[in-house]
MILO-157687 format. One line per field, with one value per residue (C-alpha): y, z, x; residue number from 1. Coordinates in nm, 4 decimals, padded with zeros to 6 digits. Example, Ala and Ser with C-alpha at 12.3 -4.5 7.8 and 13.67 -1.06 7.14 Angstrom:
% residues 2
Y: c(-00.4500, -00.1060)
Z: c(00.7800, 00.7140)
X: c(01.2300, 01.3670)
nr: c(1, 2)
***
This chain:
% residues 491
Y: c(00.0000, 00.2804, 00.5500, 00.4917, 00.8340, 00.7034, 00.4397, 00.5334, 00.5778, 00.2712, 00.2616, 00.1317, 00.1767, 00.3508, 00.2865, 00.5458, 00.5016, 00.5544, 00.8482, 01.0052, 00.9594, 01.1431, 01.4363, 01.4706, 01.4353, 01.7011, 01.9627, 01.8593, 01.9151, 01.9005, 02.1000, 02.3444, 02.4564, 02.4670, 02.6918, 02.8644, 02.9582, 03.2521, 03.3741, 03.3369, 03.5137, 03.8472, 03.8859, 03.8342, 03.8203, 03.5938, 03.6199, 03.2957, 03.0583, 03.2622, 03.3307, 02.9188, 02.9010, 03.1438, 02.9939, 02.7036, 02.7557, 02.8413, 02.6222, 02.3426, 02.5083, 02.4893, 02.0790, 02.0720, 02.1793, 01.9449, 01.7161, 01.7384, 01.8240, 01.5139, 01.2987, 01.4272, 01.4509, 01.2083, 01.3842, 01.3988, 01.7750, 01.8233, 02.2242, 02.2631, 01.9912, 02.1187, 02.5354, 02.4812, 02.2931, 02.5418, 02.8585, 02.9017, 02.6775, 03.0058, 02.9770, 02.6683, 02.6660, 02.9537, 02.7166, 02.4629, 02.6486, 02.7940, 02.4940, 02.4113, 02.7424, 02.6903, 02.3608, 02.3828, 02.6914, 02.4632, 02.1527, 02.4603, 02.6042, 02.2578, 02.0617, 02.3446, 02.2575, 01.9169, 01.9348, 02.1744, 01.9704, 01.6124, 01.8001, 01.9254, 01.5945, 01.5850, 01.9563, 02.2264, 02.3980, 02.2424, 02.3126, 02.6964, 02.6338, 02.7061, 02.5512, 02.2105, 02.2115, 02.2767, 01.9985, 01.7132, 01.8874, 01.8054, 01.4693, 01.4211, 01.5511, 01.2720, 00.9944, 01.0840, 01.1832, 00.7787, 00.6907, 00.9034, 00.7730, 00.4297, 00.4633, 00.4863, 00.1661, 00.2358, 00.6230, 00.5319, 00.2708, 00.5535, 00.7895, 00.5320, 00.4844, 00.9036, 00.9842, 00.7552, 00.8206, 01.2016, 01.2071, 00.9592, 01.2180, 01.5149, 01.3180, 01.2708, 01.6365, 01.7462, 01.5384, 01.6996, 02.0311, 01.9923, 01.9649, 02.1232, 02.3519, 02.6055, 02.8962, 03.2157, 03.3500, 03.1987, 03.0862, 03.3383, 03.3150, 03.6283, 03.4789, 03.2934, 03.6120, 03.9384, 04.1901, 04.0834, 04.1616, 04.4714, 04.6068, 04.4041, 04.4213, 04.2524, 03.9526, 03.9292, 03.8931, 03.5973, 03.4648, 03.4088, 03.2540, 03.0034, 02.8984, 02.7596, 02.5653, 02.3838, 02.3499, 02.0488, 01.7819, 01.8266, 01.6072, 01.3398, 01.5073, 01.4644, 01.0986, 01.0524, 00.8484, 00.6177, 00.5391, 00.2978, 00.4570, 00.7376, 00.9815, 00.9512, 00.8695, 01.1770, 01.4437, 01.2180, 01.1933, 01.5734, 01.6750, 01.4426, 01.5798, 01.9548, 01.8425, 01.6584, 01.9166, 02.2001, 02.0213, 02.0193, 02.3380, 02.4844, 02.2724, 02.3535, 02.7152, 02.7520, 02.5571, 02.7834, 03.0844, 02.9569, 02.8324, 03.0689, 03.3572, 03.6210, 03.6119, 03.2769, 03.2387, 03.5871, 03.3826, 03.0425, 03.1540, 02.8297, 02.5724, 02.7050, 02.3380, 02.2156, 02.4873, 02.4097, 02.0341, 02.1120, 02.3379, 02.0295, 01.7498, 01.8836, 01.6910, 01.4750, 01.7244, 01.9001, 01.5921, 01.4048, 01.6841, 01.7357, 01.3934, 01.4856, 01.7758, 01.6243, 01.3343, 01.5523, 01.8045, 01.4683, 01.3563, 01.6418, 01.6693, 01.3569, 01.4801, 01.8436, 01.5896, 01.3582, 01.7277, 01.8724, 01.5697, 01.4674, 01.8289, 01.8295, 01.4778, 01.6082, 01.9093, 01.7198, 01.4446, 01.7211, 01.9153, 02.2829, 02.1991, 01.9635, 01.6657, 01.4340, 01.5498, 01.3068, 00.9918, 00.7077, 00.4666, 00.0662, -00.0538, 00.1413, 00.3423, 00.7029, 00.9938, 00.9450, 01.2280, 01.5092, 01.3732, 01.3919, 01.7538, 01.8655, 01.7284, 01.9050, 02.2028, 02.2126, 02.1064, 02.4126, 02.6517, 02.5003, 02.5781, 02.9229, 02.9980, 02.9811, 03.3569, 03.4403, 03.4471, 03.2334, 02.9625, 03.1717, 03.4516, 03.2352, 03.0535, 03.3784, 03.5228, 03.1475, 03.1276, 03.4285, 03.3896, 03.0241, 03.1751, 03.4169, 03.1350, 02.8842, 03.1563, 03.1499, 02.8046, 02.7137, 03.0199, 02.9403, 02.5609, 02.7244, 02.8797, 02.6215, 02.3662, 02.6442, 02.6328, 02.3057, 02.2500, 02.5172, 02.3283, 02.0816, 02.3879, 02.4084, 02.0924, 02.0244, 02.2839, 02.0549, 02.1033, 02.5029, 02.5100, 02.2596, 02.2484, 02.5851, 02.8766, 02.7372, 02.7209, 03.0245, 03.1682, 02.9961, 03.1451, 03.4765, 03.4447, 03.3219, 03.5933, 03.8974, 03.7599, 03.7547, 04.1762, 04.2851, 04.1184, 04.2700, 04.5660, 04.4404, 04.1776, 04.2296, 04.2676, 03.9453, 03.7902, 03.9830, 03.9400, 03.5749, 03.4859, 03.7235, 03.6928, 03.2974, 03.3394, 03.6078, 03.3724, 03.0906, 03.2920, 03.2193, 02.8784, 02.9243, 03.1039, 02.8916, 02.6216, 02.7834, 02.8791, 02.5337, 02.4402, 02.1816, 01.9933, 02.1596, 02.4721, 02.3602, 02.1616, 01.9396, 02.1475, 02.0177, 01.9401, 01.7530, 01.7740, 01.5852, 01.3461, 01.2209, 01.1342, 00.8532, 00.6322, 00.6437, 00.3213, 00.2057, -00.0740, -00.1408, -00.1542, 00.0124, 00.2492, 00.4095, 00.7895, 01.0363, 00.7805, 00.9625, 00.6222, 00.7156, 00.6612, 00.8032, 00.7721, 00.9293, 01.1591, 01.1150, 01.4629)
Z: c(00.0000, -00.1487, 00.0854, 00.4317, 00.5510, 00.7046, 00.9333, 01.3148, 01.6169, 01.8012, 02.0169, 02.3869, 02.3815, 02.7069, 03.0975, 03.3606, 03.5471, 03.1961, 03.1333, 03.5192, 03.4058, 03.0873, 03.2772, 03.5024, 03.2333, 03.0377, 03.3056, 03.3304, 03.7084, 03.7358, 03.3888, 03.4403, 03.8244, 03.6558, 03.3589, 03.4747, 03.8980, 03.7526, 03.5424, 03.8013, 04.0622, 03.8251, 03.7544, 04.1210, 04.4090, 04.6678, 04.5317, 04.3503, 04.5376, 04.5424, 04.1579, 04.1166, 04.4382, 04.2806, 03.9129, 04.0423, 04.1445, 03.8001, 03.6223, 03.8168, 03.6887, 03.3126, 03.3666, 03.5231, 03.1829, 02.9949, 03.2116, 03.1544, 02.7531, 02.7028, 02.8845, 02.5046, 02.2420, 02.2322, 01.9764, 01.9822, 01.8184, 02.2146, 02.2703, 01.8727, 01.8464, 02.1962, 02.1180, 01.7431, 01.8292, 02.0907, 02.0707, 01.6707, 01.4485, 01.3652, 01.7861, 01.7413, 01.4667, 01.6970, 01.9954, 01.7923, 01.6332, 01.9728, 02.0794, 01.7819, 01.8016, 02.1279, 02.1363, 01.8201, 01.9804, 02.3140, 02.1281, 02.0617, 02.3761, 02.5927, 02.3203, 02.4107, 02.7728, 02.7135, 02.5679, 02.7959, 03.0890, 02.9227, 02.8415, 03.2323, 03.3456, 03.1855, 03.1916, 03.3336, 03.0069, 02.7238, 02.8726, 02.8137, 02.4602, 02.2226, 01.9117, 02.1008, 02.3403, 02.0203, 01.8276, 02.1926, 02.2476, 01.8338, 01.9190, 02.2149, 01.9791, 01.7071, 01.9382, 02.0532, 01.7460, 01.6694, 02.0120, 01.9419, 01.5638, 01.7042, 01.9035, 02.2050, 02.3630, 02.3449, 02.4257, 02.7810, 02.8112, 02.7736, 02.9400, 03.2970, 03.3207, 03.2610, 03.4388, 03.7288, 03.7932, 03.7542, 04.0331, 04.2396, 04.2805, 04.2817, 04.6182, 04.7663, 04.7447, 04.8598, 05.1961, 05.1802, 05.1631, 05.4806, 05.7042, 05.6012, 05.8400, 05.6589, 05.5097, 05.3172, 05.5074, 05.7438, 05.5495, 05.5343, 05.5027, 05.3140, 05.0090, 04.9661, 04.9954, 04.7690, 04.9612, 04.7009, 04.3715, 04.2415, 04.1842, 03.9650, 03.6440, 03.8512, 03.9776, 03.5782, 03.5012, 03.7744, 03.6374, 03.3175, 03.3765, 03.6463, 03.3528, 03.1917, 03.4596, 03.4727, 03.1106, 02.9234, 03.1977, 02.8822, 02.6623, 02.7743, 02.5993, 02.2967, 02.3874, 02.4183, 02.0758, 02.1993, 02.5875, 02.7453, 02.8778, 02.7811, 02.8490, 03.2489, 03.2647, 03.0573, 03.2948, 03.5874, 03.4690, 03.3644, 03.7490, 03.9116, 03.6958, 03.8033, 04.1704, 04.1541, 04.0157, 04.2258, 04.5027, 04.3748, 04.2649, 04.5853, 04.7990, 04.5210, 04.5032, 04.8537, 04.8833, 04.6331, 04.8786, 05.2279, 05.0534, 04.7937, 04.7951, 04.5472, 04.4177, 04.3550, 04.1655, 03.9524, 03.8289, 03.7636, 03.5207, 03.3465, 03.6041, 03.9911, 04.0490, 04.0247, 04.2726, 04.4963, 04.4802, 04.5702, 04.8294, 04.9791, 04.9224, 04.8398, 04.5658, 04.4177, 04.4994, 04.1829, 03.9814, 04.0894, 04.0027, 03.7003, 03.6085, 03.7145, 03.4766, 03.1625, 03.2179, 03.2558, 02.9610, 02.7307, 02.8710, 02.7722, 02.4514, 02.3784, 02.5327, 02.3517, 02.0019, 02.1092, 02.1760, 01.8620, 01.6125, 01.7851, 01.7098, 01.3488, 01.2820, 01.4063, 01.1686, 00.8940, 00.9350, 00.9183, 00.5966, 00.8116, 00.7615, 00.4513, 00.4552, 00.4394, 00.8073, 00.9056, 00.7144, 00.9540, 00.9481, 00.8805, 01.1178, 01.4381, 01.3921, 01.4698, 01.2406, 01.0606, 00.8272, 01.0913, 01.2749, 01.0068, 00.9455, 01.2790, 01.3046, 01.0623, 01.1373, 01.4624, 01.4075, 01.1458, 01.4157, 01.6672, 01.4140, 01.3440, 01.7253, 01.7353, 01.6143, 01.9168, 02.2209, 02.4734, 02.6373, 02.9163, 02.6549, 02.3975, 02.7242, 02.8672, 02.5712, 02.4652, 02.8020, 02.8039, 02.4488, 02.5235, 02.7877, 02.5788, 02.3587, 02.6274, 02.8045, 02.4968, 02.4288, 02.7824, 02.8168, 02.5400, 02.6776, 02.9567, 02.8237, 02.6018, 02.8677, 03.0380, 02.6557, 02.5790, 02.9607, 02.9876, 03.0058, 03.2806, 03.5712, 03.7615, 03.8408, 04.0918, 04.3266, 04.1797, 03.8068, 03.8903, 04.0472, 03.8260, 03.5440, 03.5019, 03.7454, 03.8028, 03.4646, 03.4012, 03.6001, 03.4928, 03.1707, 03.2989, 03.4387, 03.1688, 02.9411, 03.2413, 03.2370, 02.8542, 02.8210, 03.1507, 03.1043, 02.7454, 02.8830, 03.1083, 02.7848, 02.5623, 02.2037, 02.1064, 02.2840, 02.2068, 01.8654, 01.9208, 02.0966, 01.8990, 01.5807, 01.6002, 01.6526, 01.3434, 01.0891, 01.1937, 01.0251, 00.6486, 00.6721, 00.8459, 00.5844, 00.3317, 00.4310, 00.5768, 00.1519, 00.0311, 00.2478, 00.5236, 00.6923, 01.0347, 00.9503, 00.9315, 01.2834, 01.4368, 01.7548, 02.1277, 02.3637, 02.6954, 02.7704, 02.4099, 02.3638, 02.4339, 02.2070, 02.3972, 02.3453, 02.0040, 01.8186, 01.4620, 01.3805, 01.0840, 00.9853, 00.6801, 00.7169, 00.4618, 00.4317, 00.6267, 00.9040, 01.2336, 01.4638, 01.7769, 01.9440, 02.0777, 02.4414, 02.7190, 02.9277, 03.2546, 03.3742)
X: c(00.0000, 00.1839, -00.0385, -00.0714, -00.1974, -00.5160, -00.3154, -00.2909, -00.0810, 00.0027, -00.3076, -00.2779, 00.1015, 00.1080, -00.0095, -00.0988, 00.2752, 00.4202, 00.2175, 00.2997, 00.6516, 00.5669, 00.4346, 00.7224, 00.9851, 00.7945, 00.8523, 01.1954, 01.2861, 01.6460, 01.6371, 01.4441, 01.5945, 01.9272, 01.8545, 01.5847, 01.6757, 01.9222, 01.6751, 01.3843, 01.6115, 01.7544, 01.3463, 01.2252, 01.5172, 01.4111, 01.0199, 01.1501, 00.9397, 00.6768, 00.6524, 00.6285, 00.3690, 00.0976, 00.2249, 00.1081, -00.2487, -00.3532, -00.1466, -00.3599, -00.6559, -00.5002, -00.4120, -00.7712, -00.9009, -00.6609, -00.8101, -01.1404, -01.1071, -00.8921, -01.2050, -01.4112, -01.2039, -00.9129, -00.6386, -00.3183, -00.3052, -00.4893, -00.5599, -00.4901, -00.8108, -01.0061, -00.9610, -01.0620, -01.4377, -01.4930, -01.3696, -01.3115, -01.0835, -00.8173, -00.7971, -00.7480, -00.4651, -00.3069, -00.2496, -00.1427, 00.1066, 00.1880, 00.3248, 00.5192, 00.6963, 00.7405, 00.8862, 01.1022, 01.2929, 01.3168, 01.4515, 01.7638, 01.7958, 01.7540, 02.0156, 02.2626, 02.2768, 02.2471, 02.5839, 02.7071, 02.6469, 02.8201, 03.1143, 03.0862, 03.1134, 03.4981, 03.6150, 03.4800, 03.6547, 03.4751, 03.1563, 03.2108, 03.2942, 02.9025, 03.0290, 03.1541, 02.8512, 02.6153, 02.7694, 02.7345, 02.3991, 02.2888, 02.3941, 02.2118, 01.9028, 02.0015, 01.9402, 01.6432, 01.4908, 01.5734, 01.3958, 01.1004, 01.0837, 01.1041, 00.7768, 00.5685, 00.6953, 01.0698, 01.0012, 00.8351, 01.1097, 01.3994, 01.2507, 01.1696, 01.5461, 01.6628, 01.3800, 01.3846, 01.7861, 01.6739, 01.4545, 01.6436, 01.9191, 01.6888, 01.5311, 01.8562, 01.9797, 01.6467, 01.6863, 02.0235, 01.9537, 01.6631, 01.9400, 02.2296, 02.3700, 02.6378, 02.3773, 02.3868, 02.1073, 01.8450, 01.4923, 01.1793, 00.8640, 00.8261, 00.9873, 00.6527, 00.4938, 00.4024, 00.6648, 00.9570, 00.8237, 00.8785, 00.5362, 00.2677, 00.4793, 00.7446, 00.5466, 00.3974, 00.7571, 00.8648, 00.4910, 00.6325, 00.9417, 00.7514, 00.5114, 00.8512, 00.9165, 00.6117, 00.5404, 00.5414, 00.3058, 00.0801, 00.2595, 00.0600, -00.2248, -00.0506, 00.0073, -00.3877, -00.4187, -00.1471, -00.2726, -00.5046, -00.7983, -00.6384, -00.9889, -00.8960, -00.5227, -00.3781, -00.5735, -00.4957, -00.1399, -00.0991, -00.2250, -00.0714, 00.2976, 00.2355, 00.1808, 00.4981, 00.7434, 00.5953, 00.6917, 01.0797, 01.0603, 01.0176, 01.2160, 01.5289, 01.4266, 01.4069, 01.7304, 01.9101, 01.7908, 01.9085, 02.1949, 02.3676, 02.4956, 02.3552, 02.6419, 02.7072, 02.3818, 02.4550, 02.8212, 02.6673, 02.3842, 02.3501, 02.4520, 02.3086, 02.2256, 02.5798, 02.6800, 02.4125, 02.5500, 02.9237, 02.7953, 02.5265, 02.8283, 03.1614, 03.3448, 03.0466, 02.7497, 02.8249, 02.8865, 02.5992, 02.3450, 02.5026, 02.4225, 02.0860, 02.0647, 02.1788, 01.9469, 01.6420, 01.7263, 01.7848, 01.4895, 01.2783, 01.4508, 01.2289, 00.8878, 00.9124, 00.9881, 00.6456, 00.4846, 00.6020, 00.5295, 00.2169, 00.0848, 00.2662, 00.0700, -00.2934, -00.2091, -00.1231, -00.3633, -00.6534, -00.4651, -00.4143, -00.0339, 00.1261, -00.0759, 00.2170, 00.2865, -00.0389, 00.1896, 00.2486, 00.5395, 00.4256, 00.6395, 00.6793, 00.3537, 00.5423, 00.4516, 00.7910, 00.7587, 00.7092, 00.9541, 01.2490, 01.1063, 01.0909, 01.4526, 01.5926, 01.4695, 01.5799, 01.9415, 01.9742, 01.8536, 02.1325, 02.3921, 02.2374, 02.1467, 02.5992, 02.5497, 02.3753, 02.6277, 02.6557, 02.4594, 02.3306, 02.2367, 02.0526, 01.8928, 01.7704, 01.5790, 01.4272, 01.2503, 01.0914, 01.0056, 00.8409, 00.6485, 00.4936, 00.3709, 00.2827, 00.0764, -00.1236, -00.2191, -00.2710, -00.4984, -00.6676, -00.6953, -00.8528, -01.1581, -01.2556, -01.2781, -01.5557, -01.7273, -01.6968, -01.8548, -02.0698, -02.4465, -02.2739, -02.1366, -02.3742, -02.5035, -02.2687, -02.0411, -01.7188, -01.8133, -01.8594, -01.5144, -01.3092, -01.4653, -01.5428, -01.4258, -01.1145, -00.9473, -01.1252, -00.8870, -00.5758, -00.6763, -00.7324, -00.3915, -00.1934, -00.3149, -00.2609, 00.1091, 00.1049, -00.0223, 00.1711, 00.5317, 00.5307, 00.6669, 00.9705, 01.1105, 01.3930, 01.3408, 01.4783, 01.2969, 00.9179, 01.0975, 01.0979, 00.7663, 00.5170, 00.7055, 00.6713, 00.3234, 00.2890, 00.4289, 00.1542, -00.1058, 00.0756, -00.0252, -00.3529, -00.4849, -00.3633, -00.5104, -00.8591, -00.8739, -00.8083, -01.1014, -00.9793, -01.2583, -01.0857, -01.2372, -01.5483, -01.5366, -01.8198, -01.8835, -01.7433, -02.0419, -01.9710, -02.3506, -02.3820, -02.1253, -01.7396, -01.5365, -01.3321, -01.0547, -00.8448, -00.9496, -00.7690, -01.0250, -00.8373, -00.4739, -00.5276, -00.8058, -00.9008, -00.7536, -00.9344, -01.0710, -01.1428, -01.1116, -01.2706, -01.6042, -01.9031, -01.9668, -02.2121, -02.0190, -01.9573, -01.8249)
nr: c(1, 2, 3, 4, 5, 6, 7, 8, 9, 10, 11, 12, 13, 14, 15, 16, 17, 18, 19, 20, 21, 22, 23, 24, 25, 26, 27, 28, 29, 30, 31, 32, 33, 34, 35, 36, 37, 38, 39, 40, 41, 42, 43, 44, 45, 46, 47, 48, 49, 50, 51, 52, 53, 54, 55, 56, 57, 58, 59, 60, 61, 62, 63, 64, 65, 66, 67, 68, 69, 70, 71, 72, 73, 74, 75, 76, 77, 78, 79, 80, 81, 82, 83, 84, 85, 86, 87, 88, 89, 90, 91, 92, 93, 94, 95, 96, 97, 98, 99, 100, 101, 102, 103, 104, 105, 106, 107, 108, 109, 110, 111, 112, 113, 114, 115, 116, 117, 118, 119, 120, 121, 122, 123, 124, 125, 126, 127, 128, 129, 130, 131, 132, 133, 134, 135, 136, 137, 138, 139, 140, 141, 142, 143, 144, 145, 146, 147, 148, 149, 150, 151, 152, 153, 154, 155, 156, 157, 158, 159, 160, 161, 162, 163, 164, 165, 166, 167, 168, 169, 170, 171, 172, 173, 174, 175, 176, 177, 178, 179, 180, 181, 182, 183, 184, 185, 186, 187, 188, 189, 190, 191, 192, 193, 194, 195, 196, 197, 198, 199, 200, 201, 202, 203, 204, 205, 206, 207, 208, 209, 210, 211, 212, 213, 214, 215, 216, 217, 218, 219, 220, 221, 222, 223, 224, 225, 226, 227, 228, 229, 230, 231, 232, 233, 234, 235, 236, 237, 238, 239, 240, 241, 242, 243, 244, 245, 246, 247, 248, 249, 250, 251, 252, 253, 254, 255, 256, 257, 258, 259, 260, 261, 262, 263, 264, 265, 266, 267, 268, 269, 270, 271, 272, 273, 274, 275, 276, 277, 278, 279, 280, 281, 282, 283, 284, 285, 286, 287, 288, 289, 290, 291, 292, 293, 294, 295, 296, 297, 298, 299, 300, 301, 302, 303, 304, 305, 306, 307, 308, 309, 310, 311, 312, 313, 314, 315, 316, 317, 318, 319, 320, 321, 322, 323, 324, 325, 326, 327, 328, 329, 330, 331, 332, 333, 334, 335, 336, 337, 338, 339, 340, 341, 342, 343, 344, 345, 346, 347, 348, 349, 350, 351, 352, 353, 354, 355, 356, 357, 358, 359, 360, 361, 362, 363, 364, 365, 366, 367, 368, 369, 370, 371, 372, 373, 374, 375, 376, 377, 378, 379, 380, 381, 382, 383, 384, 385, 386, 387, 388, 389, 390, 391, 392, 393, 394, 395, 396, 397, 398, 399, 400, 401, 402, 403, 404, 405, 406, 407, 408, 409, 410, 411, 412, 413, 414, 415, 416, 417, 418, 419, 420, 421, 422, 423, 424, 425, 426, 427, 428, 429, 430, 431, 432, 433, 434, 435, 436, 437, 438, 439, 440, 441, 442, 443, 444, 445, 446, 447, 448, 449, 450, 451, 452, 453, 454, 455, 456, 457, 458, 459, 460, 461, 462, 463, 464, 465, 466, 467, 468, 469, 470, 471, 472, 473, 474, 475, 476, 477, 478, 479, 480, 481, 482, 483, 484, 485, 486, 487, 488, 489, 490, 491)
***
């Protein structure tokens, strides 16, 4: 069969511990403290655990409405699929393209400390050097392109054994740091308070960077298609990710402020965690977490690629992008040809991204950049769930408050922090995050005028119907096939 565009994912692939494991990996713990603390700290001081605290509470309210969209429509495109049937298919393009944007940039600026940190591990030298840590990093990115392409199976395979080691050593430093004695400066309780931040703009600007940390638990949104019982265990699994990481964030962030000097945190931009490490266990401290680090950015490498292709094949599959992005591969069942795309692209942007400076400098405009474009889709994720839901609120206090008010104001958030940090970001990086979104509108309109069926979308009802688990009843569907079912909800 010379056209297999109507074949499917590999359905069932995935359990709920793989898809937890997902969700953690996605946010990237050890990653994200390392490159991100520096940045979270210049923006807020010691406000840093508060920024991720009241990050938090609405990011719960957007993986409550990931939750409860993924329980009707089962697609791997996910907000692309939920914000399009609700709110209006151009919305729903947007997000979608939101999250490509935002994950191809990421694949650049996480494969750059990715090398970075191996060449760490031998010489504190090489690790300074872009062009050497670009060219380890692109590696790095090569094999788990191959991992991703080889499917859902060997992915959640992979990413139990980074993952697992990850958190291992995260959990051991974090019983460290609870009773180490040498300190910077005795803990506060203010730094989980408002008196830090430097007016409203100030806390919009912490609230940005704390949205990177969390992102990515919604990959296993994108894994829907390929999970059992996947309308309960990706929200389940998504949740049950943020309330995970939060918990490391702030016992790291925390850690970083009783521990480190200001000082120490303004000279070691890119690696804070490795400091913190030497300083917990002098002479393998820093090693150890390093290990940590490298594992976790690999390890999210692969989620961002599942995000990105899984979005790329929903696209392509409904003909708003190149419908040979929707092609599946016979043998592994991966969406081969978005893969090799996304692939390429990314590994010219790591050459390019050379140009830019240094790893701290290309790492401090991406993340603000990303959270421009994360705040978007996740806001936009949070006000369809309230559409999509909006006959079933009141009929119970819980549906009022999680289906409804409280990813209503997730949204709200996300799109405050959006309007007010606007004013406090570089250039590059508005440049970056707007821009990205800009250049989505090309293709939209291109394909809105060749008439894809997307535009034209059957409407998203939870009083009506669910659409539940992905099904491929046949091997060789015809093109086109929409495998999934009918059921009554059960909100």
């Amino acid at each position: 069969m010379s056209n297999n565009r109507g074949r499917g994912l590999q359905a069932n692939a995935l359990g709920t511990f793989d898809t937890v494991v997902m969700a953690v990996a996605g946010s990237a713990p050890a990653y994200s403290l390392t490159a991100t603390t520096a940045v979270l700290v210049g923006a807020v001081g010691l406000a840093s655990p508060a920024a991720l605290l009241y990050c938090a509470i609405p990011m719960l309210g957007i993986a409550l409405a990931f939750s409860y969209l993924s329980r009707i429509d089962v697609n791997a495109g996910a907000s692309y699929s939920w914000v399009g049937r609700t709110l209006h298919p151009f919305l729903g393009f947007i997000s979608g393209w939101a999250l490509v944007i935002s994950t191809t940039i990421f694949m650049v600026a996480g494969s750059l400390p990715a090398g970075s940190m191996t060449l760490a591990l031998f010489d504190d030298d090489l690790a300074g050097n872009t062009a050497l840590s670009t060219a380890v990093g692109a590696g790095w990115f090569l094999v788990m392109l191959l991992v991703v392409l080889g499917g859902a199976r060997l992915t959640a395979r992979a990413q139990l054994i980074m993952s697992g080691v990850e958190l291992a050593i995260l959990g051991l430093f974090a019983v460290l740091a609870l009773f180490h004695t040498d300190n910077a400066r005795p803990f506060d309780w203010s730094w989980l308070g408002f008196s830090h931040f430097d007016g409203m703009a100030g806390f919009a600007s912490g609230a940005l960077i704390a949205a990177f940390y969390y992102w990515g638990w919604d990959v296993t949104s994108n894994l829907s298609e390929e999970t059992r019982d996947s309308r309960r265990t990706t929200g389940l699994a998504g949740l049950i990710g943020v309330g995970i990481v939060f918990l490391l964030f702030e016992v790291f962030t925390i850690a970083v402020n009783v521990i480190l000097s200001s000082r120490q945190i303004e000279e070691n931009d890119a690696n804070v965690l490795t400091v913190l490490g030497e300083e917990l266990w002098p002479g393998w401290g820093g090693k150890l977490l390093l290990v940590s680090v490298m594992l976790s950015t690999i390890a999210t490498l692969e989620t961002t690629l599942i995000q990105v292709t899984r979005s790329l094949f929903a696209m392509g599959r409904d003909r708003t992008m190149p419908s040979a992005l929707g092609k599946v591969h016979r043998t592994w069942n991966t969406p081969w040809v978005a893969i090799m795309v996304v692939g390429a692209v990314a590994l010219v942007m790591m050459v390019a991204s050379n140009a830019l400076g240094t790893v701290g400098d290309i790492l401090s405009d991406a993340i603000s950049a990303i959270g421009l474009q994360i705040a978007v889709y996740y806001g936009l994720a949070g006000l369809a769930v309230v559409v999509a839901y909006r006959k079933m609120l009141l009929k119970s206090p819980a549906n009022f408050l999680m289906g409804g008010l409280w990813p209503l104001f997730g949204a709200g958030f996300m799109f405050w922090v959006f309007v007010e940090s606007l004013g406090d970001l570089s250039s590059a990086a508005i440049g970056i995050g707007i821009g990205g979104l800009a250049v989505g509108v090309v293709p939209m309109l291109w394909y809105w005028r060749r008439g894809s069926d997307y535009y034209r979308p059957a409407r998203l009802d939870a009083s009506r119907t669910v659409e539940a688990d992905y099904v491929v009843p046949d091997a060789y569907a015809p093109a086109g096939t929409r495998a999934h079912e009918g059921l009554p909800t059960d909100f």
